[in-house]
N, CA and C atoms as an extended XYZ file, in Angstrom:
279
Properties=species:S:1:pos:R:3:atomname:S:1:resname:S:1:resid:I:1 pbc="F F F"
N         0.847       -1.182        0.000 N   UNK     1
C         0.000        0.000        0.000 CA  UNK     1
C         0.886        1.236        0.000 C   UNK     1
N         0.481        2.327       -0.928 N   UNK     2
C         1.353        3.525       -0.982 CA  UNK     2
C        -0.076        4.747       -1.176 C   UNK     2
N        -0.333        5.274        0.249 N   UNK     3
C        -0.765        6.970        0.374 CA  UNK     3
C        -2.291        5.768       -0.376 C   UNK     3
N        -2.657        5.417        0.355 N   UNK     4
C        -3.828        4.167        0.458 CA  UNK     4
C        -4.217        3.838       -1.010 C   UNK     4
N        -3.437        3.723       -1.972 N   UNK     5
C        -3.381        2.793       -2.673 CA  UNK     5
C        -2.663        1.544       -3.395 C   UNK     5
N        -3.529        0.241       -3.574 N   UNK     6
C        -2.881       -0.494       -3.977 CA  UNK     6
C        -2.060       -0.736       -5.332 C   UNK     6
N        -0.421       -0.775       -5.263 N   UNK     7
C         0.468       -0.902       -6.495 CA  UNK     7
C         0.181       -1.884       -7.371 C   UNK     7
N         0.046       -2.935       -6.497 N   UNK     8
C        -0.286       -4.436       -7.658 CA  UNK     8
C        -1.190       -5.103       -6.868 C   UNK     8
N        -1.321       -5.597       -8.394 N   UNK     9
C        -2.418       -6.386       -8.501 CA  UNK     9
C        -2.572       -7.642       -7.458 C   UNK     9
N        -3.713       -8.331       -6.716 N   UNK    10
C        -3.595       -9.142       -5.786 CA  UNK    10
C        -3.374      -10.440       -6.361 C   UNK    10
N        -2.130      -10.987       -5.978 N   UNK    11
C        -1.916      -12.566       -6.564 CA  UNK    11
C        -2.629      -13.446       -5.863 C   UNK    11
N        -3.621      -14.290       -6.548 N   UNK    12
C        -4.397      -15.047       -5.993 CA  UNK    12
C        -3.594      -16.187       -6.349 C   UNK    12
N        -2.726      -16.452       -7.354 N   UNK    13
C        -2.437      -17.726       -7.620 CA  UNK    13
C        -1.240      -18.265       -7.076 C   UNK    13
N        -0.612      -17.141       -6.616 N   UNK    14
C         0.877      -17.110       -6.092 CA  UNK    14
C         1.951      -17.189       -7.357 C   UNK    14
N         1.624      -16.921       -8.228 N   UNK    15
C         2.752      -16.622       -9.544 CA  UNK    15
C         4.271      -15.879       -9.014 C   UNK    15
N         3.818      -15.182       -8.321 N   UNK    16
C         5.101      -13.716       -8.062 CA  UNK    16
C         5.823      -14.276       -6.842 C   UNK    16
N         7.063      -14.297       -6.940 N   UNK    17
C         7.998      -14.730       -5.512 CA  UNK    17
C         8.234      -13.442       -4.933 C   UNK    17
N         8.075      -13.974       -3.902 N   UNK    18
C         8.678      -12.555       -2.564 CA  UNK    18
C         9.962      -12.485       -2.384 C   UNK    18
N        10.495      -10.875       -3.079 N   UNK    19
C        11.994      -10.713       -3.142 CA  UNK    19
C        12.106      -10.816       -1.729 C   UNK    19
N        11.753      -10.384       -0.897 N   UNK    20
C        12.734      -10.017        0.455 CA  UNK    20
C        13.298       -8.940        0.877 C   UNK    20
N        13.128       -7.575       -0.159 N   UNK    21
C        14.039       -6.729        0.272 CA  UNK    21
C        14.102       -6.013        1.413 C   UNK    21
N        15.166       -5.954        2.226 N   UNK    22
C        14.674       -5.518        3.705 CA  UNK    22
C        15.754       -4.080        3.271 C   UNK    22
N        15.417       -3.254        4.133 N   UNK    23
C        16.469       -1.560        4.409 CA  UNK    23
C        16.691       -1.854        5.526 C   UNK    23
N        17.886       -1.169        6.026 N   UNK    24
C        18.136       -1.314        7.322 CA  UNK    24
C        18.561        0.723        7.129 C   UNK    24
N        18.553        1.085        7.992 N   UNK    25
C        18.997        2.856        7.979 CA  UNK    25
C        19.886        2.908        8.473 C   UNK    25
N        20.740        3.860        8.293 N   UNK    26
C        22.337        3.845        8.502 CA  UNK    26
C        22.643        5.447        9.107 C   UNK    26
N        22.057        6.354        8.223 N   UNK    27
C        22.504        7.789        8.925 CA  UNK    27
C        21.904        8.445        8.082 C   UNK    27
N        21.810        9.887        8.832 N   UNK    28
C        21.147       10.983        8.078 CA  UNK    28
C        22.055       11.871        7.949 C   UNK    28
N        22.463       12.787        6.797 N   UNK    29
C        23.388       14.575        6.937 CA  UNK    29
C        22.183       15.145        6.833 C   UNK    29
N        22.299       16.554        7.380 N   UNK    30
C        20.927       17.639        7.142 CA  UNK    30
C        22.332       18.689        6.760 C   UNK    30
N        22.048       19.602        5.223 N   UNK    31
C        22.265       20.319        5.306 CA  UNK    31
C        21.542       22.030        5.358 C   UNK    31
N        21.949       22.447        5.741 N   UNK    32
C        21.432       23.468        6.148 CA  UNK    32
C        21.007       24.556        5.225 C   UNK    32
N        20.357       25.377        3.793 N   UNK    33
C        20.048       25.904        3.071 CA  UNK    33
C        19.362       27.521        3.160 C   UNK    33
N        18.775       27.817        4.098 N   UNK    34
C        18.169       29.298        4.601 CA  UNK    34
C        17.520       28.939        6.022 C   UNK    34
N        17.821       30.254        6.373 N   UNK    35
C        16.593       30.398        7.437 CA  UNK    35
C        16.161       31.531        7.867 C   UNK    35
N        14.924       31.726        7.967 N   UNK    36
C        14.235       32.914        7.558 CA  UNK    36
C        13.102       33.259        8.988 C   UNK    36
N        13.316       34.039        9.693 N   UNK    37
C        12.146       33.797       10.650 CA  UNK    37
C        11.858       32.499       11.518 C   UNK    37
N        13.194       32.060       11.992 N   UNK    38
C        13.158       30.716       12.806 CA  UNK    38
C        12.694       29.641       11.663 C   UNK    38
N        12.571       29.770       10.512 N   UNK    39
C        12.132       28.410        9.762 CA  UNK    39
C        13.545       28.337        8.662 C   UNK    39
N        13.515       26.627        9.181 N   UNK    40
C        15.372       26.615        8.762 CA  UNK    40
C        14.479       25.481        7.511 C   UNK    40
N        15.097       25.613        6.328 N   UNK    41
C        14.759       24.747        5.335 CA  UNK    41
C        16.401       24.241        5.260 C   UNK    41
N        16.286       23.090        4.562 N   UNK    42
C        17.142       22.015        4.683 CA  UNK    42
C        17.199       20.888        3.709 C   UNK    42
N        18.284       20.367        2.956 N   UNK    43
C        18.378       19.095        2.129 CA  UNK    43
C        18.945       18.319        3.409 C   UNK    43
N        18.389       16.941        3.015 N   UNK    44
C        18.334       15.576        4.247 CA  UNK    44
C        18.698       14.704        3.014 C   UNK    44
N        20.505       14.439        3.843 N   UNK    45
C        20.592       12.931        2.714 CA  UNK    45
C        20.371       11.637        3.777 C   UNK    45
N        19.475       10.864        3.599 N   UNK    46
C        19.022        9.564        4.546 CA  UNK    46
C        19.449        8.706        3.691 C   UNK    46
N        20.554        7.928        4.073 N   UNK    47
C        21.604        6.570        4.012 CA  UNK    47
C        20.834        5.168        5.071 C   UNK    47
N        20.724        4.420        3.937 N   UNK    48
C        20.043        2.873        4.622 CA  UNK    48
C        20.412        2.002        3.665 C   UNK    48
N        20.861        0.975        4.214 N   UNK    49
C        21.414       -0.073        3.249 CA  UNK    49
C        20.357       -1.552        3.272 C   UNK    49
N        20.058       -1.602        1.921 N   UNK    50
C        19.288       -2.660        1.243 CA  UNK    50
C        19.557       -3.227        0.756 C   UNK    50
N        19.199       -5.147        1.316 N   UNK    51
C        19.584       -6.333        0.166 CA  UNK    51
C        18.354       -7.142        0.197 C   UNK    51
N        18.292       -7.903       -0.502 N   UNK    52
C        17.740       -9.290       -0.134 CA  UNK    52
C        18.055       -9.805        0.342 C   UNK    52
N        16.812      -11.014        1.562 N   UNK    53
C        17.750      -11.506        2.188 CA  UNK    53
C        18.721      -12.897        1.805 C   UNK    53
N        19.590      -12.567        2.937 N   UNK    54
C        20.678      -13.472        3.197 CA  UNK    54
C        21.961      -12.910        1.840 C   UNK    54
N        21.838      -11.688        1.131 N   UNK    55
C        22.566      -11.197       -0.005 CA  UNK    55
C        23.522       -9.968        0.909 C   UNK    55
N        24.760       -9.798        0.329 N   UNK    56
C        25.279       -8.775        0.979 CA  UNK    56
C        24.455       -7.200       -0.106 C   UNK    56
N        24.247       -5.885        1.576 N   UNK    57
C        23.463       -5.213        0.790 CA  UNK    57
C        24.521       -3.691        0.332 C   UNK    57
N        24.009       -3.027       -0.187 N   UNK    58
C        24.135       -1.696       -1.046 CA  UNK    58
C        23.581       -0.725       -0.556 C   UNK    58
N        24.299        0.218       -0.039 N   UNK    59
C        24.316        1.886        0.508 CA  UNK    59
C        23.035        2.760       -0.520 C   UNK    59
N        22.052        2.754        0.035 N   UNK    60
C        21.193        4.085       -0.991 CA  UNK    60
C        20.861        4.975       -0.403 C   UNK    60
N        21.015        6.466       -1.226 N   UNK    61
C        21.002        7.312       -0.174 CA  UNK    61
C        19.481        8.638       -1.055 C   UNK    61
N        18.731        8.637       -0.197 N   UNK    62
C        17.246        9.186       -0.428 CA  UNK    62
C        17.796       10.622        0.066 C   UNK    62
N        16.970       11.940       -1.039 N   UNK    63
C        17.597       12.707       -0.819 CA  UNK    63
C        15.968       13.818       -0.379 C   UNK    63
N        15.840       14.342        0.709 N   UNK    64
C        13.985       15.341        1.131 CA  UNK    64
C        14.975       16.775        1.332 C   UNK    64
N        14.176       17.787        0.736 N   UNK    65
C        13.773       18.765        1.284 CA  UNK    65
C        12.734       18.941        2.273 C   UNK    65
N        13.592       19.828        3.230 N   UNK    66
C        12.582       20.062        4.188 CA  UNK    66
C        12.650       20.673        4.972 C   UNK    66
N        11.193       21.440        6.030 N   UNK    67
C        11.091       22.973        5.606 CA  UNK    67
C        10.789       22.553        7.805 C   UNK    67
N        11.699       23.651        8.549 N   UNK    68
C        11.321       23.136       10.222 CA  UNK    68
C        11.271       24.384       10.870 C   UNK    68
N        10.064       24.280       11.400 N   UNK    69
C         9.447       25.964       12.147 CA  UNK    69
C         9.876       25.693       13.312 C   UNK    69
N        11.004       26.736       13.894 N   UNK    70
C        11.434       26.864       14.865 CA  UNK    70
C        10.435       27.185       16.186 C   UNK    70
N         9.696       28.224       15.579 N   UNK    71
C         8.391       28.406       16.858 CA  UNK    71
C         7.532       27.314       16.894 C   UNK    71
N         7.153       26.431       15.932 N   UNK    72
C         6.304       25.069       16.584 CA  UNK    72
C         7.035       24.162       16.753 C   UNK    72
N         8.372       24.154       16.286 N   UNK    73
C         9.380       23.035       16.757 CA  UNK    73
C         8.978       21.908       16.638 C   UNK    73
N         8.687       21.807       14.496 N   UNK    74
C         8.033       20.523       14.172 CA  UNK    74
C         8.434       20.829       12.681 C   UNK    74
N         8.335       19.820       12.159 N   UNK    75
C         8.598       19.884       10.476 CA  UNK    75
C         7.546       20.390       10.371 C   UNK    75
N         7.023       20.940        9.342 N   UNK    76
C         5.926       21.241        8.721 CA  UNK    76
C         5.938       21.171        7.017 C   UNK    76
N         7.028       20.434        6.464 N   UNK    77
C         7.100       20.222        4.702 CA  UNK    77
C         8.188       19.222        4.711 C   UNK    77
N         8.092       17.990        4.153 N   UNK    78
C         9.153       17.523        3.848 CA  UNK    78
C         8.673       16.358        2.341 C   UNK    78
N         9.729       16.664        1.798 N   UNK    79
C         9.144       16.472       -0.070 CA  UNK    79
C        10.705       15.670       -0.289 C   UNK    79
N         9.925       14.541       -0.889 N   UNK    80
C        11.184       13.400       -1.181 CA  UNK    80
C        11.640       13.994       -2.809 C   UNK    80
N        12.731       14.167       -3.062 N   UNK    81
C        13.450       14.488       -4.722 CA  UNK    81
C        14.263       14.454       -4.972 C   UNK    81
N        14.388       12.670       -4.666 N   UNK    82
C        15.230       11.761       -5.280 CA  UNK    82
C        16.425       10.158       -4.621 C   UNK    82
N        16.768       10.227       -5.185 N   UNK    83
C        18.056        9.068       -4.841 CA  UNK    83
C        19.412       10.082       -5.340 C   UNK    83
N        20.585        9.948       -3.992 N   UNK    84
C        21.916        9.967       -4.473 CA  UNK    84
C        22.259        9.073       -5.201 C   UNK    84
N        22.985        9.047       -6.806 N   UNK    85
C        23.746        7.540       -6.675 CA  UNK    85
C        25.089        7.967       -7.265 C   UNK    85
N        25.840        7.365       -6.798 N   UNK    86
C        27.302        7.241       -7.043 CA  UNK    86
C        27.923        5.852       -7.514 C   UNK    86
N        28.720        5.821       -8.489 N   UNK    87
C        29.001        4.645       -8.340 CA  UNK    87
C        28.000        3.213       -8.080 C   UNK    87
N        27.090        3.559       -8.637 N   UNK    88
C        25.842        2.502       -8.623 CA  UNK    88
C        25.976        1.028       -8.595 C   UNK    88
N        26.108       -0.250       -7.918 N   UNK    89
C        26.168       -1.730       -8.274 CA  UNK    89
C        25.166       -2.251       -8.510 C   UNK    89
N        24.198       -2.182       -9.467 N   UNK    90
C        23.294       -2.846       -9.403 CA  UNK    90
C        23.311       -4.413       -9.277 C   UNK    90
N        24.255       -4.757       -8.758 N   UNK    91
C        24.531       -6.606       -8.738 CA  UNK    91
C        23.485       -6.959       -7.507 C   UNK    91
N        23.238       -6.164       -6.833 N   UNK    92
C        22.583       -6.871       -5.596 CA  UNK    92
C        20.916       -7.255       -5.929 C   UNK    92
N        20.952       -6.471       -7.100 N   UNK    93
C        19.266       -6.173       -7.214 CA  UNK    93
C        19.174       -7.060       -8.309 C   UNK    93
């Protein structure tokens, strides 16, 4: 389920094998971009490494803007746009 809808289709017959892919999270950088009136906007690189299991896994790093009001001392915007990739292996996948 993604933002309450379903991606695929329901396998009734069991055709499709279950990859397994698990993330595990590794670390976040926030860098820091303006701040204007206690609201600090910010690029967030979030590092978590994903394999299948029992496969050795691969570093991916998800990249949000995002927007944190100092007087409610809460995010109030955060917008996913994109994947880092460097040096990409796609062998694991």
């Amino acid at each position: 389920m993604y933002n309450d809808k379903l991606l695929f289709k329901v396998d009734k017959y069991h055709k499709i094998t279950q990859l397994t892919l698990q993330g595990t999270y590794v670390k976040s950088d926030v860098i820091p971009t303006k701040l204007v009136n206690n609201k600090l906007t910010a690029t967030v690189y979030a590092t978590q490494t994903l394999n299948f299991k029992d496969k050795q896994g691969k570093d991916a790093v998800k990249v949000f803007q995002i927007t944190y009001d100092g007087n409610a001392g809460k995010l109030t915007k955060v917008t996913a746009t994109g994947n880092y990739e460097i040096n990409t292996d796609s062998s694991v996948f």
